[in-house]
N, C-alpha and C positions, 0 to 999 in steps of 0.2 A: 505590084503595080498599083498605085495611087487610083480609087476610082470609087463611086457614090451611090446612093441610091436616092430617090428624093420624089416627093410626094408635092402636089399642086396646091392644094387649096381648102381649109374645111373654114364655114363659115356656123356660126351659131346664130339663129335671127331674135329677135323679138317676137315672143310669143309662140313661138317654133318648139316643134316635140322632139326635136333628132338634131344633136350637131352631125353635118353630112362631111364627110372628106371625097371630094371628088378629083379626076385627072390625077397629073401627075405621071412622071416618068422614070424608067430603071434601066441602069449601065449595067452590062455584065451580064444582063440577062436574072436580076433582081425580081422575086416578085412580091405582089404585097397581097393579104387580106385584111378586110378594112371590116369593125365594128364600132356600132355608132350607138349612144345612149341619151339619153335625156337630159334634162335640165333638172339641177335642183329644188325640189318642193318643200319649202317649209321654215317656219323661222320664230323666234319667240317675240311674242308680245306683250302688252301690260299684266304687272300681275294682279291677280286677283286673291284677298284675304279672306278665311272662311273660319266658320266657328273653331273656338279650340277643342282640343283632345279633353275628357275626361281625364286623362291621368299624362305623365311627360312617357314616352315611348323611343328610345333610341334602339334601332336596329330593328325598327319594326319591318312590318311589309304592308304597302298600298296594294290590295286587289279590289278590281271593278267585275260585277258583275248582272246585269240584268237591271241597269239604271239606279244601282248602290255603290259606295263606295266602301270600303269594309280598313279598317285598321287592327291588324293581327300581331301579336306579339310586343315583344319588343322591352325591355326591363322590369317584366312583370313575373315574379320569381313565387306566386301564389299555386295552389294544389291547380286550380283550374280557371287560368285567368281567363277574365270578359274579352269577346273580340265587339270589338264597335261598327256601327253602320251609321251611314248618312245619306239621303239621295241626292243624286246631282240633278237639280234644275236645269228646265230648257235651257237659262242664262249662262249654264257650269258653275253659278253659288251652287252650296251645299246646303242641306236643313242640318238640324239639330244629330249632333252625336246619340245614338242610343245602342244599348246591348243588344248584341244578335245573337248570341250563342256564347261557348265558353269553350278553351282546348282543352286536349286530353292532358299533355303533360304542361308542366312550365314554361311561359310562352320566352323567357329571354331567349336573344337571338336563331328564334326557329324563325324557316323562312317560308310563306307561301305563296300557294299560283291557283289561279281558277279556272279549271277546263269542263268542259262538259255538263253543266252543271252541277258538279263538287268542288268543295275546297282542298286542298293539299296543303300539309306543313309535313314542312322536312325540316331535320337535326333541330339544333338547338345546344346552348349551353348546360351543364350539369349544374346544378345550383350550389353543388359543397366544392368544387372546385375551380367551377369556370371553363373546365374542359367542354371540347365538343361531344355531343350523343347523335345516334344517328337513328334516334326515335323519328318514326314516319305515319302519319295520320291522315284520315280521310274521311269527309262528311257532306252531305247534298246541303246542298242553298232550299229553301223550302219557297214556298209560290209568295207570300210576305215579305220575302227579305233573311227574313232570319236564316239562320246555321242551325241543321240536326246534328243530331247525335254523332261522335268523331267514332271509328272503330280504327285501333292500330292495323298495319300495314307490316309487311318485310322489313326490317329496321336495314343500314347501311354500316359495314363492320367500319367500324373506325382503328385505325389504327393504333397500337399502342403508344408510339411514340410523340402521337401528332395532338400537341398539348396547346392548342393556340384559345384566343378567348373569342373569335368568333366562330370558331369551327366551322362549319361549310359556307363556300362562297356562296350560291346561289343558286336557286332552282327556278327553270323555266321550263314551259307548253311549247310541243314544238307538233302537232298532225299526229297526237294518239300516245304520244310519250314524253314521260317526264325525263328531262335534265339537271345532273349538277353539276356546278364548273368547279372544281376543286378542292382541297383540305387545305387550311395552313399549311404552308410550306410544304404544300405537294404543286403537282399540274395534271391529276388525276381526273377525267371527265367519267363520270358515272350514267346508265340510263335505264330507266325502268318503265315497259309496257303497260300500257292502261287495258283494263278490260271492257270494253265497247259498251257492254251489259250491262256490268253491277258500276265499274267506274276504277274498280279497285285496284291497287295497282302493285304489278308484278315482282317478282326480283330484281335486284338490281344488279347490272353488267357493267363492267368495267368497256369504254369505248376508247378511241384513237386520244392520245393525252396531248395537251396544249403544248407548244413548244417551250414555253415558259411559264415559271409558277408567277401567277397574281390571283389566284384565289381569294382573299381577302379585299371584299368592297369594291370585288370588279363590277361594271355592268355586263349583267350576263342580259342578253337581248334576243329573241327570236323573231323570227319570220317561219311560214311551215314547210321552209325546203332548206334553212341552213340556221344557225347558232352565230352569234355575234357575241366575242369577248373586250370590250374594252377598258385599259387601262388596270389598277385594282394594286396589291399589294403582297410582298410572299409574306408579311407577317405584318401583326397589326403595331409595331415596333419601327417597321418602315419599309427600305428598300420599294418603294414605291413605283410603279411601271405606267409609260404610257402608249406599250405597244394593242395593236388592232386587228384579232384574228378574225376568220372566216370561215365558218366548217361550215362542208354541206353535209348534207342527212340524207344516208341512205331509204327507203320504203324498209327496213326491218328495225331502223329505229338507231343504227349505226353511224358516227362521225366520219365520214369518207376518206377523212384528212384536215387539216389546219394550214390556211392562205393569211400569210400574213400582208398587212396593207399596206403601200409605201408611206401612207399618213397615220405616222403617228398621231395622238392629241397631245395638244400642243404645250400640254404641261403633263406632269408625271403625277396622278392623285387613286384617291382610293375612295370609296363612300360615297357616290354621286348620287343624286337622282336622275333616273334616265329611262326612256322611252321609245319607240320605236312608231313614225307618225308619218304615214302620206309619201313613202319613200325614204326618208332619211331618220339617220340615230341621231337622238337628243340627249346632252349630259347635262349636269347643272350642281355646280360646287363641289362639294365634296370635302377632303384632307388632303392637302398638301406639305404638313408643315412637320414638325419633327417627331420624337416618339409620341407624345398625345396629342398628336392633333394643333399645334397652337395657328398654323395656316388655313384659314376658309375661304378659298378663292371662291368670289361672287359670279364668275363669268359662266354663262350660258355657252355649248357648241352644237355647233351639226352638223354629220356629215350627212351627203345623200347615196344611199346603195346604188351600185350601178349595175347597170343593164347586165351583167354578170353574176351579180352576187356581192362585188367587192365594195369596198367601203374607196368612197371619192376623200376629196383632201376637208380637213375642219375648217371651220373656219365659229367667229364669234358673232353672238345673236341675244346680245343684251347681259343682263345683269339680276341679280336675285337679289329681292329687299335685305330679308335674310338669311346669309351663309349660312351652313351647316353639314354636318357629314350625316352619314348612316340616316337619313329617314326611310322612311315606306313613299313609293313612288308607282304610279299607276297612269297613263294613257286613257284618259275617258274624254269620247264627243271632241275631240281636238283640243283637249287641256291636257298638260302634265303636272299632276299634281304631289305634291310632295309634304307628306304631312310627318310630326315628331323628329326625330334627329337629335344632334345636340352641335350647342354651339358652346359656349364652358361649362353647361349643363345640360342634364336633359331637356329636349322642350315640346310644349302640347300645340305649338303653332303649324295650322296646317295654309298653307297657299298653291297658288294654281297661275300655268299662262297660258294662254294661246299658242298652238304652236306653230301657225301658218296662217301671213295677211295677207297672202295672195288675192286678189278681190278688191284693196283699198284702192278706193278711186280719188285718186289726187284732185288740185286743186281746180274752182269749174269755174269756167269763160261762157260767154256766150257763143252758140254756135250759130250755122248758118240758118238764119229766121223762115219761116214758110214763106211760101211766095203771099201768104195772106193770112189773118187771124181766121182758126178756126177750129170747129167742135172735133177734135181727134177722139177715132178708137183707138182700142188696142192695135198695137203694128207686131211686126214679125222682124226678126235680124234673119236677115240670107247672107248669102257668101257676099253678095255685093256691097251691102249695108243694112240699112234700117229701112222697112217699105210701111207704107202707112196712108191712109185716106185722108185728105182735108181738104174741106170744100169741094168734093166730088171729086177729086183730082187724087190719082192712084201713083202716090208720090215714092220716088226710093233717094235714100240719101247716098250720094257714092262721090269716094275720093274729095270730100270735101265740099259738096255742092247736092241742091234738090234738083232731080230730072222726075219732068213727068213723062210714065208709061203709059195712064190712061184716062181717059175721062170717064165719068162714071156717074152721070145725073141722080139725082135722087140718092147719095148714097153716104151723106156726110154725117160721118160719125160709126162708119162702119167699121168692126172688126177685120184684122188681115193674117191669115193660116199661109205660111210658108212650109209647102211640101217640097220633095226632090225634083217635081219639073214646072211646079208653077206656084203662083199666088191667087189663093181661095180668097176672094170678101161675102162677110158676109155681116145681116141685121145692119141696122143707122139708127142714128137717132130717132128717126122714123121707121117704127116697126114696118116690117118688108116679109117677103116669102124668098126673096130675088135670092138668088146666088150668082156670082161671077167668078168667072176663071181666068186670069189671065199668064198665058202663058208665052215663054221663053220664044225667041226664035233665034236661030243662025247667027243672024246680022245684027242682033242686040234688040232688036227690037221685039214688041210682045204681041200674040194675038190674043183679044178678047172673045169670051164667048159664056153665053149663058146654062148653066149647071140644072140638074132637077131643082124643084123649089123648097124651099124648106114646109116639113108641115103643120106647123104654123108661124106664126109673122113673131122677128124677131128684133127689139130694138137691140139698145145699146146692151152689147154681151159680150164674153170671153172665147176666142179659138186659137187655136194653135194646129200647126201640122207635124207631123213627123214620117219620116220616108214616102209614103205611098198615103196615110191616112191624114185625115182631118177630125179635130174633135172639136165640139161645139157644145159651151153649156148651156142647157135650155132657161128661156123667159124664167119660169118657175124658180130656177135654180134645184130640183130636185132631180135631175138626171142628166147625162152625161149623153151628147147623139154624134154618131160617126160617119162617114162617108170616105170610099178608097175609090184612086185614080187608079184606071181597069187599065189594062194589057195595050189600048189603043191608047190611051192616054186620055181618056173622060172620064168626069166626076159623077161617080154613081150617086144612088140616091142616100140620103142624109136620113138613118136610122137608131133606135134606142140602142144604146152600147151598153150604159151599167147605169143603174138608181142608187142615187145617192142617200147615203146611212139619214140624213136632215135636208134639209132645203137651205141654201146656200146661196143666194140673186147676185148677193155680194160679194160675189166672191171673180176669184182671177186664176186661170190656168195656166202652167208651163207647164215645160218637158225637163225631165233631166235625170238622168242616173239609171236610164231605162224604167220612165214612171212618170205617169200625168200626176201631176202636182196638184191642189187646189187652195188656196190660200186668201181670208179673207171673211167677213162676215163674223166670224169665231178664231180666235186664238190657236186653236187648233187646225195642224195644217194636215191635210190632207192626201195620201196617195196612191196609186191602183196599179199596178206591175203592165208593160207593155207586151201583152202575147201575140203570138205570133198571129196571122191572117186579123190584124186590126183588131183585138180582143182589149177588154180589160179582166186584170185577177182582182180579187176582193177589195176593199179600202180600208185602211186602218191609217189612224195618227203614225206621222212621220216625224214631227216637229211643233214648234210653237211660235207665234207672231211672239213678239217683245211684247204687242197689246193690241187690242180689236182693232179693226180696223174696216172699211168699205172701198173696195173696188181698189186694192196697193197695185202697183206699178212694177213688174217683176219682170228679171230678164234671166239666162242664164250663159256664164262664161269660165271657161276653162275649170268646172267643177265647182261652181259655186251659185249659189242662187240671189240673186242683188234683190231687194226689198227698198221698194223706193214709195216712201210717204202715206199717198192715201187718205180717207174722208175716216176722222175719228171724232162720231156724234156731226156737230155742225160746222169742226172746224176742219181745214183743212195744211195738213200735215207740210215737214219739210225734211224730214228723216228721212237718213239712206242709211240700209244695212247689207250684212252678206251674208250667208250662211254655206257653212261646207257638205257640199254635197257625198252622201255616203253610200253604201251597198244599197241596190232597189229602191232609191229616192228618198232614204232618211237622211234627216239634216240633223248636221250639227248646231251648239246654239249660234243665234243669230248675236253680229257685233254691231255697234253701231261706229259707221266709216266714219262719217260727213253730213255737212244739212246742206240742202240745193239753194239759193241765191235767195229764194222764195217759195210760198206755199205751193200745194201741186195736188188737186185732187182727182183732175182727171187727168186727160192725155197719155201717151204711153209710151217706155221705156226700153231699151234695147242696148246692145252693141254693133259700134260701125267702126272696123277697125280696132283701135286698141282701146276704144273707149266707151265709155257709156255714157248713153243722148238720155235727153231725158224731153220729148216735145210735145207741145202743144198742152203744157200741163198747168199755166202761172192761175194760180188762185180756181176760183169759180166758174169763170167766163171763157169763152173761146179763146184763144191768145195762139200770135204768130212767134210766141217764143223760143228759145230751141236750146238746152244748155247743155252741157259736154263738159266731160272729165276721165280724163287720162286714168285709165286701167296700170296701178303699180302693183309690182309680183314682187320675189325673191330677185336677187342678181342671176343672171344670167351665169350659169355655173356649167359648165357639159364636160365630159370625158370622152376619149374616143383614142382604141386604140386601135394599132395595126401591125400586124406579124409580118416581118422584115426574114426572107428564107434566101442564104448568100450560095447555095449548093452547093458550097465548099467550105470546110474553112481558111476564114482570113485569117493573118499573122496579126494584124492587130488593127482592132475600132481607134480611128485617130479622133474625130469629133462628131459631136450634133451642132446644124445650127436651127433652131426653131425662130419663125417672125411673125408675127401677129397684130393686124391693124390697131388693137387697142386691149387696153387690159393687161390683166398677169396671163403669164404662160406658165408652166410648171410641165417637166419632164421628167416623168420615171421610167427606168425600163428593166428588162430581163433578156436574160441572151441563152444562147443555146449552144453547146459544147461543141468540137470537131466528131463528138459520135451522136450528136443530137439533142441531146439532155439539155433539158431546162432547169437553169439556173433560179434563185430567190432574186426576188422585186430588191431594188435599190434607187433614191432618191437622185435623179442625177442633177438637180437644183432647178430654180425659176428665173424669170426675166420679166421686168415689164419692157411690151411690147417687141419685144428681138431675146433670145440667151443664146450665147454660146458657148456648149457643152463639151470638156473634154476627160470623158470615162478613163482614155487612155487603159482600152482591152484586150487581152492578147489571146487568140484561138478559137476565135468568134467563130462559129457558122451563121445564127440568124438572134435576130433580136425580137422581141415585142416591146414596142414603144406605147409606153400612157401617156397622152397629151393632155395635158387640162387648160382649160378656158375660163376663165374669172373678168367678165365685164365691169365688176365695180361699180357698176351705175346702181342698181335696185329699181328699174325701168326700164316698160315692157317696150316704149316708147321711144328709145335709145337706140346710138346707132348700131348694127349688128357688128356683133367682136367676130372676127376674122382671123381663123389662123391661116397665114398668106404662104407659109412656104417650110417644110423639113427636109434637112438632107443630114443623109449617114455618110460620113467620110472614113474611109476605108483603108488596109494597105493589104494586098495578095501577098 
């Protein structure tokens, strides 16, 4: 009997963290569960050229560690070749190449990783042959930079037969254990325990094997709960794969299994530089071409991991100046950097890209002007908009227009803290003690009310709120003072929270990465961990301005901290930058987006909706100016699947139709046997905007369906892609 199953509606928004699939109805007594995962993060940008290599390096390895980047191995067939160091600047340039240490054995094609603070090389080539060794070494990074002394390790038996010239695929750090992905013309996965203590590391155990050999030039990729294989080669002569495993890892350091992904990449190569950044895998060039390589596709990919585990579909994200296969490739500060390789030789050229512009704020209009020129402080971005004081008047920017909340005599030029239930002002351009509260009501409207006073009088300064607390940097600039809204919802009093390492007047507070920010006055930026009952932890350098600066303009959105201009000496600034926001408030370096229309030394900066204002900033002078620019991300990319369970089996799946207001659709799925068993993923093709898919399957019981969504815009700004309607069509 002919009958369906079919699901309502999932929509993907702008700027939204879940594609959601909601409604939807089932004949027969169908049921569905539904999982939802995010949007794509991450994408390459320009690249960046950095000093050359010392010597040419093919097959080396790029490890980063402790703000160095390290160039290990790689055509250097001496007793005890030199491994190289550089440090990566705030900016992600490099300085100068120098020796950090030297390996135990021959560094051609041995490969290494950095955990814990030690270095690892695994295998390597024989030098009177070429064959693979499965020589394994192990030495601490010293508090300088440099590399101690290497002590051999358990070596890895090689096999006799397994004669290939790069001998081991690839070793990764995966939560306390090392990995290899394979031998030539094996699919052998290897793993060996680290010892917590000395570093040193264990035996090596054979784990769950790849389902196909591409040992050779695969990117072998981790995360610390599963292993990511893509693409690679079963011999360096060809046969070249562009399939996309998944293993997760067990807690004793075992492959659980191998999930292959319905996305291939999109060409078949070996020798990439690749990375692992912000959610999704980064590849870039490689060998695509016949037995030596004569193919160097330039294209850059990425896919994004999904809420599972699984790798989402690729897609293209630029281009690399120069192709090349085999370099050393390393993930530092949001660059992937890829230095030596070869392209008809070996080469000492190292480069770097950004790998996520999420943050670039498109081009800027004027927005809607203040009701009047005037001295602005700092404002706060709330759910509503951007709130901020001009001319006494306790303004919020919403849906496109300024409403006033409050009048506020005497108060122009005051600072505004947005907590969880209201809006703190506080200091003016006229030193004050005042604090105001104004808070939320029911019906939209706010009541005012006045706060203890500060203890002492505070002109124009920096606050910010976050949940429950308020921080306020004091006149001085040498301490930090707090105040939390109590259990009735009043603002206690406003006390020392932490002293600052220097005095800082000039400087500007945000929140973001779980950490008060400080930035301003000094090049160096500032930050202090948020503990719990309104605490701060210690302060240390998180980051660096581009260049000093007085009193910058800073907001933070969706993981990134915007840097807007600012007073440098007596001029006044028109730069806009981003930087990506990292574990406990370190940033990555700052880019430069865009300049604002014009200068901006004071006023303050924010997001209202998808954008970022920038008001009341033009030049030196009070000004009713108001400028706005569109917040552009990655494309709107989501996956979402849902388990289709028919409590029987059907005679045969007749079609899918998927419809979707805009965009690519793309549909893979897997089905499940008459005794239950789940079948392997298969592609069942795309559609823009509507596909209709026909598997034609016989013995179905249930299915899981991957739905993908690809808005193609690259704007957060954009309408939302809509997937409008699936249905399984069926026969009993």
């Amino acid at each position: 009997m002919p009958t369906s199953a079919a699901f309502a509606e999932a929509a993907l928004r702008p700027g939204a963290d879940q594609l959601l699939l909601v409604g939807g109805a089932a004949d027969g007594g169908v049921g569905a569960a539904v999982r939802a995962v995010g949007p794509a993060r991450g994408d390459f940008m320009g690249f960046m050229s950095h000093p050359d290599l010392d010597v040419a390096r093919e097959v080396a390895s790029a490890v980063a560690w402790n703000g160095f980047l390290y160039a290990v191995g790689g055509n250097d067939r001496t007793a005890k070749p030199p491994i190289q160091k550089a440090v990566v600047n705030a900016d992600g340039s490099l300085g100068p190449w120098t020796t950090a240490g030297h390996l135990l054995q021959e560094g051609d094609c041995a490969q290494a990783v950095a955990a814990n603070g030690y270095l690892y090389t695994v295998g390597g080539c024989d030098p009177d042959n070429g064959g693979p060794n499965g020589h394994v070494a192990w030495a601490p990074f010293l508090a300088n930079g440099d590399v101690g002394a290497f002590q051999s390790s358990p070596e890895i038996d090689i096999p006799s037969d397994n004669l290939g010239w790069r001998g081991l695929g690839s070793v990764v750090h995966a939560n306390g254990f090392l990995y290899v992905a394979g031998y030539t013309r094996s699919n052998v996965v290897l793993f060996s325990a680290l010892d917590r203590a000395t570093g040193k590391p264990g035996p090596w155990q054979a784990t769950t094997a790849l389902p196909t050999v591409q040992g050779v030039g695969t990117a072998f990729l981790s995360t610390p709960s599963r292993l990511y294989v893509v693409a690679g080669a079963e011999d360096v002569f060809g046969d070249y794969r562009s399939e996309v495993y998944t293993g997760e890892l067990a807690s004793d350091g075992r492959v659980l299994g191998w999930n292959r992904s319905p996305f291939n990449l999109p060409i078949a190569v070996r020798g990439m530089a690749s990375g692992v950044w912000n959610g999704a895998l980064h590849v870039v060039s490689g060998c695509n071409g016949t037995n030596y390589c004569d193919g160097l596709p330039e294209v850059a990919y990425l896919a994004p991991i999904l809420g599972d585990g699984g790798v989402g579909p690729w897609s293209a994200r630029g281009t690399i100046p120069t192709p090349r296969r085999d370099p050393g490739s390393a993930v530092v500060q949001g660059r992937l950097y890829a230095l030596g390789g070869k392209k008809n030789i070996p080469t000492v050229e190292v480069e770097s890209a950004a790998l996520d512009p999420a943050g670039v704020a498109g081009p800027w209009s004027t927005g809607p002007a203040l009701p009047a020129a005037a001295d602005v402080g700092q404002g706060a971005s709330t759910g509503e908009g951007l709130a901020l004081v001009a001319k006494d008047q306790l303004l919020e920017l919403h849906d496109g227009a300024w409403r006033t909340l409050a009048t506020l005599d005497g108060r122009t030029g005051a600072a505004v803290a947005a907590t969880d239930t209201a809006l703190v002002v506080l200091g003016g351009a006229s030193p004050t003690t005042q604090v105001t509260v104004a808070r939320r009501l029911a019906d939209g409207g706010v009541a005012v009310t006045a706060a203890s006073p500060l203890p002492v009088a505070e002109g124009r300064t920096s606050a910010v709120g976050v949940g429950r607390d308020v921080f306020l940097l004091s006149a001085a600039g040498d301490a930090i003072l707090g105040a939390r809204v109590d259990d009735g919802g009043a603002l206690g009093a406003f006390t020392q929270r932490s002293a600052l390492p220097d005095a800082r007047p000039d400087a500007t507070l945000a929140i973001g990465a779980g950490a008060l920010l400080l930035a301003g006055g000094r090049s160096e930026v500032l930050g202090a961990a948020l503990l719990d009952g309104g605490g701060l932890g210690p302060w240390r350098t998180v980051g660096w301005l581009p260049s000093p600066r007085a009193r910058p303009l800073l907001a933070v959105r969706d993981g990134f901290l915007y840097l807007v201009s600012g007073a440098r000496g007596a001029a006044a600034g028109a730069d806009v930058w981003s930087a990506l926001l990292g574990p406990s408030g370190t940033l990555g370096p700052f880019q430069n987006l865009t300049s604002l229309p014009g200068a901006a030394a004071r006023g303050t900066a924010g997001v209202a909706g998808n954008a970022l204002v920038v008001a009341g900033g033009a030049g030196d002078a009070a000004s009713s100016e108001v400028w706005r620019a569109p917040l552009w991300g990655p494309r709107l990319v989501g996956r979402v699947s849902a388990t289709v369970d028919l409590e029987r089996a059907v005679s045969s799946l007749d079609a899918l139709t998927v419809q979707s207001s805009s965009g690519l659709v793309s549909v893979a799925l897997r089905t499940r046997d008459a005794d239950g068993a789940l079948g392997p993923s298969s592609a069942a093709g795309a559609g823009q905007g509507q596909g209709l898919f026909t598997p034609a399957l016989t013995s179905v019981r249930g299915l899981e369906l991957l739905l993908g969504l690809d808005d193609g815009l690259g704007a957060r700004e954009g309408p939302a892609c809509r997937l409008t309607g699936v249905r399984a069509a069926f026969t009993r």
